[in-house]
N, C-alpha and C positions, 0 to 999 in steps of 0.2 A: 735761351736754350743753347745757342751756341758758345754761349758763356760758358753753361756749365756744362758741355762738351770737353770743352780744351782743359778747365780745370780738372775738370774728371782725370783725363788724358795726362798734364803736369804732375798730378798727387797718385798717378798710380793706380786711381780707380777702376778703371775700366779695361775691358782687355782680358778674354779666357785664360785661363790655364795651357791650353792648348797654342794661341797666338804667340806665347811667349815661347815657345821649343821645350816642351814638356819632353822627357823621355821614356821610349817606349819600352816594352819588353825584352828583352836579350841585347840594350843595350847595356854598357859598363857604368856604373856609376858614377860619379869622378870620388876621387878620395877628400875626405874631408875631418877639420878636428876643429870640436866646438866646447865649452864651456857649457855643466851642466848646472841644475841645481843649489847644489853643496861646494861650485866653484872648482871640482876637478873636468881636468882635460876628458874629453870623450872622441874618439878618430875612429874612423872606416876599420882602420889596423887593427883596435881592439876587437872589432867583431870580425875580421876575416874568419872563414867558414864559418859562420854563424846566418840566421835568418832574422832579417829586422825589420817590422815597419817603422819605415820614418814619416811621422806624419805632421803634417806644416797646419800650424793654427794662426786666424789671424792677431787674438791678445789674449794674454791669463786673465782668467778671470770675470769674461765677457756671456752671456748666456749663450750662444754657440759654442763658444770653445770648451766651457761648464759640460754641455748636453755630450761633444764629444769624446771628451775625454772621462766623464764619469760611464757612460755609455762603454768604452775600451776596458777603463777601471773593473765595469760589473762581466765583464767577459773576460778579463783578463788569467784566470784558469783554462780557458779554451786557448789564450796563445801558448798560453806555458806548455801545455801538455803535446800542442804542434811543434813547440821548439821556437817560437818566435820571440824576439823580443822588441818589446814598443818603446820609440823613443819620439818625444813629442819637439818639435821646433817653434820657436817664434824669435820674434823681433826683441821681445822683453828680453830685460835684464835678469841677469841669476836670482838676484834677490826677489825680484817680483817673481818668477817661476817658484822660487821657494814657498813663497805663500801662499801660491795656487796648489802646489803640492799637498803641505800641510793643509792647507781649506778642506781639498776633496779627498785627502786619505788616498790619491796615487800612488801603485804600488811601482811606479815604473817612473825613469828618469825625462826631465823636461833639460831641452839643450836650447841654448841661447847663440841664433845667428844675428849677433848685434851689429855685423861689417855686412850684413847682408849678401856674402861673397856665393855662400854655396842656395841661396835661395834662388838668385839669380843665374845659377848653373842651372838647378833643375827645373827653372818657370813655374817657381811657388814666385815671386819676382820678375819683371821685366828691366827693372833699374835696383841701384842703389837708393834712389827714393824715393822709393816705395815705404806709403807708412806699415802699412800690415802684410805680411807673406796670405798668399789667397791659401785658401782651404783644399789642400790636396795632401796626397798619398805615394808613398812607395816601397812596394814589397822588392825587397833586395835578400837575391840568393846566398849561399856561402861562399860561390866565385865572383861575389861584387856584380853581378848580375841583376838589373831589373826584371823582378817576375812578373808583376805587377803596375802598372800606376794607373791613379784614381785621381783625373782631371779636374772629377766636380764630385765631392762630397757630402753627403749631408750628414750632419753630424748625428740625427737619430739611430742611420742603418747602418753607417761604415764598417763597427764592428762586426756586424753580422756578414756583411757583403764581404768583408776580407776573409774571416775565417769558413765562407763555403768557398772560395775562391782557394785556399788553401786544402781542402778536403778535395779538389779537384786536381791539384797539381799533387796532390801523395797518392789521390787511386791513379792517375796516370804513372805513376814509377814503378 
C-alpha cells in the first residue's frame, strides 16, 4: 500500500486540485499562449476583454473527457448567447485534439499545454510530470480576472453549473 502511495505521489496521481494552489476568484490569471487544434497560436492577449472558460481535461478522447465536453458541446448556445467562449486544455498533442474535435463535432477550440507550464500555474498540475492535467475549471473575466474556478468537476453537470453561475454574476451587474 505504501508502495502505491509514493508511486501515486511520483506520477502525479494524487493530490486535489486545491493542494496544488488553485486560484481563486479576483485573482489575475497569469498570461499564457498555447497551440490549438488546427496548430494556430492561441494567448490570454487574444481574448483580452473577452469571457472564457478554460477548462483542463485529463486526455482526448477518454469517456470523461467525451461526457464533458460533449455535455459543454450540447449547451454550447447558452455560452454563446452569455458571451463566453470555451476553450478546452490537455496535455495531448494538436493532432490528437484534432480528432477529438472532428469525433465529437466541437464547436469550440481544444488548446495543447504539451510543456505543461501553465497547468502547473493554475493547479490543473502540481509538476511538470504529471501525466494528465486534473479535471478543473476557470471562468476568466475581460480584465484577466478569475470569476470563477471549479476545483472538482464532474464532467455530467459542469456545463450546467457554470452557465447558472454565470446567470448569477449578470443579475449581480
Amino acid at each position: 500500500m505504501r508502495m502505491l502511495a509514493m508511486a501515486m505521489a511520483v506520477f502525479g496521481f494524487a493530490g486535489s486540485a486545491l493542494a496544488a494552489g488553485m486560484l481563486k476568484p479576483g485573482d489575475a490569471f497569469p498570461t499564457w499562449k498555447l497551440t490549438d487544434q488546427a496548430g494556430k497560436e492561441v494567448s490570454s492577449a487574444d481574448l483580452a476583454g473577452t469571457t472564457y472558460l478554460l477548462w483542463f481535461f485529463p486526455k482526448a478522447m477518454t469517456p470523461g473527457c467525451t461526457k464533458e465536453g460533449c455535455t459543454l458541446r450540447d449547451n454550447y448556445t447558452g455560452f454563446e448567447k452569455a458571451g463566453v467562449q470555451l476553450l478546452g486544455v490537455s496535455f495531448d498533442a494538436p493532432a490528437t485534439n484534432a480528432k477529438f474535435v472532428e469525433k465529437e463535432k466541437f464547436p469550440f477550440r481544444l488548446l495543447s499545454d504539451t510543456g505543461k507550464t501553465l497547468a502547473v500555474e493554475v493547479g490543473a498540475a502540481d509538476s511538470t510530470h504529471r501525466l494528465w492535467a486534473r479535471r478543473i475549471s476557470y471562468l476568466v473575466g475581460p480584465d484577466g480576472k478569475v470569476l470563477e474556478a471549479y476545483p472538482d468537476v464532474n464532467p455530467a453537470t459542469h456545463a450546467g453549473q457554470v452557465l447558472a453561475d454565470l446567470a448569477k454574476l449578470n443579475a449581480g451587474k
